[in-house]
MIKOLDO-60908 format. One line per field, with one value per atom (N, C-alpha, C, O): residue number from 1; residue in one letter; atom name; x, y, z. Coordinates in nm, 2 decimals. Each point is the difference from the previous one (the first is absolute). Example, Ala and Ser with C-alpha at 12.3 -4.5 7.8 and 13.67 -1.06 7.14 Angstrom:
BEGIN
resi: [1/1/1/1/2/2/2/2]
resn: [a/a/a/a/s/s/s/s]
name: [N/CA/C/O/N/CA/C/O]
x: [1.32/-0.09/0.09/0.10/-0.14/0.09/-0.08/0.05]
y: [-0.57/0.12/0.12/0.00/0.11/0.11/0.11/0.11]
z: [0.78/0.00/0.00/0.07/-0.14/0.00/0.08/0.01]
***
This chain:
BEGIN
resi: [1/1/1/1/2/2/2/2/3/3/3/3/4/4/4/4/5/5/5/5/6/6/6/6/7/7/7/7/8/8/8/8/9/9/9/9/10/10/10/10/11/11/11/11/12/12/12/12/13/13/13/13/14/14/14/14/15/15/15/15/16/16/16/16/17/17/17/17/18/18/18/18/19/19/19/19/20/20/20/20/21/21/21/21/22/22/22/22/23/23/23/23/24/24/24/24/25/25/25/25/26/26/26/26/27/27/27/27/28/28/28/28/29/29/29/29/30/30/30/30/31/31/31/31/32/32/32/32/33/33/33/33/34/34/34/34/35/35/35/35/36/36/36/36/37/37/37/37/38/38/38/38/39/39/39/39/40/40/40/40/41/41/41/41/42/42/42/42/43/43/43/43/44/44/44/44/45/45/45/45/46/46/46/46/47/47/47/47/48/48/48/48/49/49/49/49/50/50/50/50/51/51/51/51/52/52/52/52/53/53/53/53/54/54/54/54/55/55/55/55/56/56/56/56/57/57/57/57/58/58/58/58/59/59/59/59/60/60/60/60/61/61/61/61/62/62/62/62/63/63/63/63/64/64/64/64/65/65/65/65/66/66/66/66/67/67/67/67/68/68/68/68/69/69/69/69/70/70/70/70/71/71/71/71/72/72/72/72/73/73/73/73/74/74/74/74/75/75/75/75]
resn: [x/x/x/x/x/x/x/x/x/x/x/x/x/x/x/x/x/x/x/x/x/x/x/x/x/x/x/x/x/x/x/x/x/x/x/x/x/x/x/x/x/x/x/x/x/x/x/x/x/x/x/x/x/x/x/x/x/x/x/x/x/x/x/x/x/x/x/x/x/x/x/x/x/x/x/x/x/x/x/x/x/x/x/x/x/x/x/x/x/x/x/x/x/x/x/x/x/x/x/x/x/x/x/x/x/x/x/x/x/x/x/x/x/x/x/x/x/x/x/x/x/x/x/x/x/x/x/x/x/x/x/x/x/x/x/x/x/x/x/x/x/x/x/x/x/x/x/x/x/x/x/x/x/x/x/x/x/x/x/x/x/x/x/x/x/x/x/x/x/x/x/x/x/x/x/x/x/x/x/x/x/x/x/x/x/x/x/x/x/x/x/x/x/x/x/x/x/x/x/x/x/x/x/x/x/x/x/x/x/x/x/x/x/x/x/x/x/x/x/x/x/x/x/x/x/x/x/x/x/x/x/x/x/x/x/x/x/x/x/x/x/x/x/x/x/x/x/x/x/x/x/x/x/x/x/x/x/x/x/x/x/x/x/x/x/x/x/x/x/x/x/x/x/x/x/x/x/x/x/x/x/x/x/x/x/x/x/x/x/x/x/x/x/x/x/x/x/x/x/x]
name: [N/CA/C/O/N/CA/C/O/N/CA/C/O/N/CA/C/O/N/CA/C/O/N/CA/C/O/N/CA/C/O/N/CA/C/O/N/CA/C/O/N/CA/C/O/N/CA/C/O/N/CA/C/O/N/CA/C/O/N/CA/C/O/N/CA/C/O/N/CA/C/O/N/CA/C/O/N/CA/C/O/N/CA/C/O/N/CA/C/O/N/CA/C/O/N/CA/C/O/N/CA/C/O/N/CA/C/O/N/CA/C/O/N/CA/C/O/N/CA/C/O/N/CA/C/O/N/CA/C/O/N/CA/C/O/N/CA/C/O/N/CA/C/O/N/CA/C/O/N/CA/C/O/N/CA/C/O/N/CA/C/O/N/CA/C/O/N/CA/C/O/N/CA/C/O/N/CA/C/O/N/CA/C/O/N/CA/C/O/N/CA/C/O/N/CA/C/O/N/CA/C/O/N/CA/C/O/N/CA/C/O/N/CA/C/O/N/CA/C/O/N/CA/C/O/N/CA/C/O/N/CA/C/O/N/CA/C/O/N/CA/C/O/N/CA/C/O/N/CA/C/O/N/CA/C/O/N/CA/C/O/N/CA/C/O/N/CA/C/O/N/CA/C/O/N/CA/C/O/N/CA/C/O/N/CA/C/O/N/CA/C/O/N/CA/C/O/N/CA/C/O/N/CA/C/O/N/CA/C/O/N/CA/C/O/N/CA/C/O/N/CA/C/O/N/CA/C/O/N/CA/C/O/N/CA/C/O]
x: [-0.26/0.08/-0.08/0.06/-0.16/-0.14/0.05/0.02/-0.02/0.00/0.15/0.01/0.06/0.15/-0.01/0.09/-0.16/-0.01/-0.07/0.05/-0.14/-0.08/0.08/0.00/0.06/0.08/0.11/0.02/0.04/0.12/-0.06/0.06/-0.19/-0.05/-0.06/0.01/-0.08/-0.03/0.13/0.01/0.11/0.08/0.09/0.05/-0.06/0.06/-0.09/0.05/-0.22/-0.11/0.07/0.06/-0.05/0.01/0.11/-0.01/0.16/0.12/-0.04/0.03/-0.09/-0.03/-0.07/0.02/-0.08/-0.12/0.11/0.00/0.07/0.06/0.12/0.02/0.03/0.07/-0.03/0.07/-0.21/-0.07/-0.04/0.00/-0.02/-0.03/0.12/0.00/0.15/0.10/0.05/0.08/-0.12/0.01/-0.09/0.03/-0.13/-0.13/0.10/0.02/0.00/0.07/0.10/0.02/0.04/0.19/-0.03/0.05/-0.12/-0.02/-0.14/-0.06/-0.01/-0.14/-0.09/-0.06/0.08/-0.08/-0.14/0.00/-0.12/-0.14/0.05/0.11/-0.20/0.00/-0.01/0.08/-0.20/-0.04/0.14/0.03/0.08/0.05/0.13/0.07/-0.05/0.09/-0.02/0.08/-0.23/-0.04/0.02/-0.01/0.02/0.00/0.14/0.02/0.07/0.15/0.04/-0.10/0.20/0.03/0.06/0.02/0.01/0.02/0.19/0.04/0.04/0.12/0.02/0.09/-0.18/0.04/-0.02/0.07/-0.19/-0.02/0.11/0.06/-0.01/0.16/0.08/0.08/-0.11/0.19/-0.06/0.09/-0.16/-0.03/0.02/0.06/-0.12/0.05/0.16/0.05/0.01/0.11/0.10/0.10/-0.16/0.11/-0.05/0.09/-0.26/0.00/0.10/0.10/-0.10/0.06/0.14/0.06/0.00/0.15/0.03/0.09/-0.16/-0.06/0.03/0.09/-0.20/-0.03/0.16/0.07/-0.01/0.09/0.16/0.09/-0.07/0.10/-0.02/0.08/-0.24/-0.03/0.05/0.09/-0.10/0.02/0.11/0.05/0.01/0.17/0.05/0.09/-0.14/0.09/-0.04/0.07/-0.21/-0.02/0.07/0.05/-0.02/0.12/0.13/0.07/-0.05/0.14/0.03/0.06/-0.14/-0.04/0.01/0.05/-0.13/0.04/0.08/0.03/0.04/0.10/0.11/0.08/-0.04/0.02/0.04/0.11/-0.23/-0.05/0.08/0.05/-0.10/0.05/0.14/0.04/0.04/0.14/0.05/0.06/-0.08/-0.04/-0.04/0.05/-0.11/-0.06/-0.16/-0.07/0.05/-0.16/-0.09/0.00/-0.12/-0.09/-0.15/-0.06/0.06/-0.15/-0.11/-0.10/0.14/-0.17/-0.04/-0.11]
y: [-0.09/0.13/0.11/0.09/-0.08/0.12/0.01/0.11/-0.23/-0.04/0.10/0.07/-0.10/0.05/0.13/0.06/0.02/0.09/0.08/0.11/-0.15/0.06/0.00/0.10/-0.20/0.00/0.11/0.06/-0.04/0.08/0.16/0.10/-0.11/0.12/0.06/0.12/-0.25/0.03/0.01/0.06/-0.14/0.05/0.14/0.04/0.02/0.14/0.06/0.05/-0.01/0.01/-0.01/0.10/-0.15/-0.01/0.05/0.09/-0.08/0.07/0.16/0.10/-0.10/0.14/0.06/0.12/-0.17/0.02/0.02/0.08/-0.16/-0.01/0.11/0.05/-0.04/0.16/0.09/0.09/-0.05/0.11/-0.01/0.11/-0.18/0.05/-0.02/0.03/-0.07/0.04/0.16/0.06/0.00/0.10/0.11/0.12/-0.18/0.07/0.02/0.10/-0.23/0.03/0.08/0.08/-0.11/0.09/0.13/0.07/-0.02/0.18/0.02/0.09/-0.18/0.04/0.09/0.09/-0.16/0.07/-0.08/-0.11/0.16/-0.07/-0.09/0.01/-0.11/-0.09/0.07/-0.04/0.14/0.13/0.04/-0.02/0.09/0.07/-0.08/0.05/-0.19/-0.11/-0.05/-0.01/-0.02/-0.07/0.13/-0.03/0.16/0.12/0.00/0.04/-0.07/-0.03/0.02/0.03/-0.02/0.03/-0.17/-0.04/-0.03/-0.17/0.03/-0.03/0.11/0.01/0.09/-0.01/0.07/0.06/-0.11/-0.01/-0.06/-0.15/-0.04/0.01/-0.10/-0.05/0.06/-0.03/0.15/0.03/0.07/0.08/-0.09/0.01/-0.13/0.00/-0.14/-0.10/-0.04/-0.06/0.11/-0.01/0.10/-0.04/0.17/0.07/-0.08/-0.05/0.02/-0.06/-0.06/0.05/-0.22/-0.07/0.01/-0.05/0.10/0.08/0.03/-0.05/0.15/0.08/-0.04/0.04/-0.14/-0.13/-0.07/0.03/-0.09/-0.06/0.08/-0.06/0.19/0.06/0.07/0.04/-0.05/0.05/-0.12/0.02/-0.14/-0.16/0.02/-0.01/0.03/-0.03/0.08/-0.04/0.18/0.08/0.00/0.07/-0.13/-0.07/-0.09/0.02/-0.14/-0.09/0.01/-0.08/0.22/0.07/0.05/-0.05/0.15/-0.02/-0.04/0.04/-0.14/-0.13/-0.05/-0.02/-0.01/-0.06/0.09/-0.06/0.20/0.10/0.00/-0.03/0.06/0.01/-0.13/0.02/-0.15/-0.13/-0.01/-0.04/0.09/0.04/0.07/-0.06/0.14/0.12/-0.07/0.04/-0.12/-0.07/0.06/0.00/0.05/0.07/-0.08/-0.05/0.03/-0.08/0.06/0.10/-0.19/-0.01/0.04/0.07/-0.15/-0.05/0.15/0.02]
z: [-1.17/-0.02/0.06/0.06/-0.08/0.05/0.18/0.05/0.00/0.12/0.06/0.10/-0.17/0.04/-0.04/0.05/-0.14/-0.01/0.12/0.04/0.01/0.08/0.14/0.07/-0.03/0.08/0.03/0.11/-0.23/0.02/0.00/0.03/-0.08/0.01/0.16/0.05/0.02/0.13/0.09/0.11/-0.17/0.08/0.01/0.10/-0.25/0.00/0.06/0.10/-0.13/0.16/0.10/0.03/0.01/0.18/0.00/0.08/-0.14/0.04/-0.06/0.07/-0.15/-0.02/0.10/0.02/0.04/0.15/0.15/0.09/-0.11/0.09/0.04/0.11/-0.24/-0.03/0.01/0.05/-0.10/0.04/0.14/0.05/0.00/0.17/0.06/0.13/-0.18/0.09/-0.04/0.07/-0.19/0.00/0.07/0.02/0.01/0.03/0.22/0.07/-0.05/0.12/0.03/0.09/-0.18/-0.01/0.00/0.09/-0.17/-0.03/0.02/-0.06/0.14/0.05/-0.05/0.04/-0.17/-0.14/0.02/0.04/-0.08/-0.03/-0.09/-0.06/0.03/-0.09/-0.15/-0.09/0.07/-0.08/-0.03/-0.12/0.20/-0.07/-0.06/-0.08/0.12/0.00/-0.18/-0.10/0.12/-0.15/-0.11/-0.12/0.14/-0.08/-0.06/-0.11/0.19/0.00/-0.13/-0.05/-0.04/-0.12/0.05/0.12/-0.24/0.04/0.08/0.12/-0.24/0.02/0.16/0.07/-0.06/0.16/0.11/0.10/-0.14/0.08/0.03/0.10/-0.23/0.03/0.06/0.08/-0.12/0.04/0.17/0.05/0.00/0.13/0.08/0.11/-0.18/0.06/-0.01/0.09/-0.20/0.02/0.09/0.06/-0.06/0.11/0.13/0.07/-0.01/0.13/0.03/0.07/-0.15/0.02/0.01/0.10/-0.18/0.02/0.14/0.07/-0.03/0.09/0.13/0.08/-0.07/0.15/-0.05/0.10/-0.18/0.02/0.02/0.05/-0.08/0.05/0.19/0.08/-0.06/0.15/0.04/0.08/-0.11/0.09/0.06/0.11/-0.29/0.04/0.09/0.07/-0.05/0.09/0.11/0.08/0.00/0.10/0.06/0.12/-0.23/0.02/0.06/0.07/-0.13/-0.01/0.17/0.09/-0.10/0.12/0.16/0.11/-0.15/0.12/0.00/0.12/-0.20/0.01/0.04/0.08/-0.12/0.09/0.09/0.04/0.04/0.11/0.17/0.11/-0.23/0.04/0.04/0.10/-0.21/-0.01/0.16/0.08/-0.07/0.05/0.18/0.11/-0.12/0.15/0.04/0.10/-0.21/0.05/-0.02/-0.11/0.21/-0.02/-0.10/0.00/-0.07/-0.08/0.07/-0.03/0.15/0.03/0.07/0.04]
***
């Protein structure tokens, strides 16, 4: 049991790590001003990102396809 404990703990570690430097990338905050973070601003920053990157995709998508419609080339 100790075993699986420690486990699920190094694994919330590493995603917590991992989060914090995709935040540290996205808003090119220090690491310093990242870990100061209030926890709820944390989230709700990974949550608008992610929102974020997936409504830019789609209208990328949109787009091209557009475009494609249209006869215009991508390349």
């Amino acid at each position: 049991m100790q075993s699986s404990k420690h486990d699920e703990i190094d694994k919330y570690r590493k995603e917590l790590e991992e989060m914090i430097f995709i935040v540290m990338e996205t808003s090119r905050q220090s690491y310093i001003e990242v870990i100061q973070m209030p926890v709820s601003r944390f989230k709700n920053y990974l949550h608008w990102k992610i929102k974020f990157e997936e409504e830019k995709r789609k209208k990328i998508e949109e787009e091209m396809e557009k475009s494609q419609r249209h006869g215009f080339s991508t390349r």
